[in-house]
N, C-alpha and C positions, 0 to 999 in steps of 0.2 A: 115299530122302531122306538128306542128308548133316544128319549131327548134330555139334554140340560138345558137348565134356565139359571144364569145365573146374573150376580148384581142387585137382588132381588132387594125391595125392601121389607124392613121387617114386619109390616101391619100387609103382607100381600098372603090371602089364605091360597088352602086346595083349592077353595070353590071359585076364586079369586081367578085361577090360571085355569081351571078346568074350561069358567066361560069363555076365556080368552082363546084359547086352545079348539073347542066346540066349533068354532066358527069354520074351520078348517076340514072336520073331518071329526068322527068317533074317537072319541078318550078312554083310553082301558082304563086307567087306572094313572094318579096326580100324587106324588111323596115331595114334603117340603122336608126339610133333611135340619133338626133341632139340636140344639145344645144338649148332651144327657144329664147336664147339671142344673143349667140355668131354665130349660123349657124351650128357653126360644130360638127363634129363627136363624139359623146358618147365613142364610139370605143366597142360597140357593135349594133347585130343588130338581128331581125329573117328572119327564111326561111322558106315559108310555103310549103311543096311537100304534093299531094297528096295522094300519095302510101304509108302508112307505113313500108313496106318491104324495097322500094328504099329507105326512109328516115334515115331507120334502117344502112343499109349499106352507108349512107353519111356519119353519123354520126361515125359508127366504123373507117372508112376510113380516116377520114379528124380530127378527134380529135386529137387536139398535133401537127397538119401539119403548117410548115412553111410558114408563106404566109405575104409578104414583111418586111420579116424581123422579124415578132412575131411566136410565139407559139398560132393557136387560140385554142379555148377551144369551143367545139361543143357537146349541149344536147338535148335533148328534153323541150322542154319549159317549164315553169309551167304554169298552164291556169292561174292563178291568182285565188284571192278568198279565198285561202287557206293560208291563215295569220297564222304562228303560234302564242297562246296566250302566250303573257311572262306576265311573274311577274312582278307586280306593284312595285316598292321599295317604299319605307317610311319605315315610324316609326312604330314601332312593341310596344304596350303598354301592 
Protein backbone atom coordinates (compact mmCIF):
# COMPACT_ATOMS: atom_id res chain seq x y z
CA UNK A 1 0.00 0.00 0.00
CA UNK A 2 1.29 3.40 -0.79
CA UNK A 3 0.87 5.96 2.04
CA UNK A 4 1.27 9.79 2.39
CA UNK A 5 2.98 11.50 5.08
CA UNK A 6 2.43 14.86 5.12
CA UNK A 7 3.06 18.17 7.31
CA UNK A 8 6.42 16.91 7.40
CA UNK A 9 9.25 19.05 8.45
CA UNK A 10 11.97 20.08 6.54
CA UNK A 11 15.14 18.51 8.50
CA UNK A 12 12.78 14.87 8.43
CA UNK A 13 15.04 12.39 5.92
CA UNK A 14 14.04 8.87 4.11
CA UNK A 15 15.92 7.20 6.98
CA UNK A 16 14.06 9.54 9.33
CA UNK A 17 10.36 7.81 8.27
CA UNK A 18 11.70 4.49 7.07
CA UNK A 19 12.56 4.12 11.07
CA UNK A 20 9.50 5.38 12.09
CA UNK A 21 7.43 3.39 9.52
CA UNK A 22 9.80 -0.13 10.30
CA UNK A 23 8.25 -0.49 13.54
CA UNK A 24 5.01 -1.28 11.95
CA UNK A 25 5.84 -3.76 9.53
CA UNK A 26 8.50 -4.12 6.09
CA UNK A 27 9.23 -0.85 4.06
CA UNK A 28 9.55 -1.22 0.37
CA UNK A 29 10.59 1.67 -0.50
CA UNK A 30 10.44 5.91 1.47
CA UNK A 31 10.27 9.02 -1.43
CA UNK A 32 10.43 12.48 0.22
CA UNK A 33 9.00 14.50 -2.64
CA UNK A 34 11.83 17.92 -3.30
CA UNK A 35 11.69 21.17 -4.81
CA UNK A 36 13.21 20.68 -8.54
CA UNK A 37 14.73 24.09 -7.95
CA UNK A 38 15.57 24.81 -4.59
CA UNK A 39 16.58 20.94 -3.41
CA UNK A 40 14.53 20.93 -0.67
CA UNK A 41 11.86 19.44 1.20
CA UNK A 42 8.05 19.62 0.01
CA UNK A 43 7.41 18.64 3.52
CA UNK A 44 5.70 15.70 2.39
CA UNK A 45 6.47 12.36 1.19
CA UNK A 46 5.11 8.60 0.62
CA UNK A 47 5.81 5.16 2.03
CA UNK A 48 5.17 2.25 0.18
CA UNK A 49 4.72 -1.06 2.85
CA UNK A 50 3.75 -4.04 1.47
CA UNK A 51 1.28 -5.50 3.81
CA UNK A 52 -2.00 -3.67 3.81
CA UNK A 53 -2.71 -4.90 7.35
CA UNK A 54 0.68 -3.49 8.63
CA UNK A 55 0.00 -0.33 6.54
CA UNK A 56 -3.33 -0.14 7.94
CA UNK A 57 -1.94 0.00 11.54
CA UNK A 58 0.95 2.56 10.59
CA UNK A 59 -1.30 4.75 9.46
CA UNK A 60 -3.85 4.51 12.59
CA UNK A 61 -0.91 4.68 14.68
CA UNK A 62 1.21 7.40 13.66
CA UNK A 63 -1.72 9.97 12.27
CA UNK A 64 -1.38 13.19 14.27
CA UNK A 65 2.04 11.87 15.92
CA UNK A 66 4.50 14.35 16.81
CA UNK A 67 7.52 14.07 14.97
CA UNK A 68 10.20 17.04 15.10
CA UNK A 69 8.10 19.20 16.07
CA UNK A 70 4.89 19.03 13.60
CA UNK A 71 1.72 17.14 13.71
CA UNK A 72 2.24 14.71 10.58
CA UNK A 73 -0.86 13.78 8.82
CA UNK A 74 -0.67 9.98 7.43
CA UNK A 75 -3.26 8.31 4.64
CA UNK A 76 -3.49 6.24 2.31
CA UNK A 77 -2.46 7.63 -1.03
CA UNK A 78 -4.58 8.49 -3.83
CA UNK A 79 -3.14 6.54 -6.99
CA UNK A 80 -3.71 9.59 -8.96
CA UNK A 81 -5.93 9.72 -12.14
CA UNK A 82 -8.86 10.36 -10.38
CA UNK A 83 -9.12 14.22 -10.95
CA UNK A 84 -12.17 15.48 -9.78
CA UNK A 85 -14.26 17.29 -12.83
CA UNK A 86 -14.94 21.00 -11.51
CA UNK A 87 -17.01 23.48 -13.32
CA UNK A 88 -15.77 25.71 -15.89
CA UNK A 89 -16.60 29.30 -14.79
CA UNK A 90 -17.48 31.87 -17.55
CA UNK A 91 -20.19 33.49 -18.69
CA UNK A 92 -23.54 32.00 -18.64
CA UNK A 93 -25.56 33.65 -21.65
Amino acid sequence: MNIYVGNLSYNVSADDLKTMFEEFGEVESVKIVNDRFSGRSKGFGFVEMPSNSEADQAIKALNGKAMDGRNIKVNPADPGGKKKNKKKGGRRF
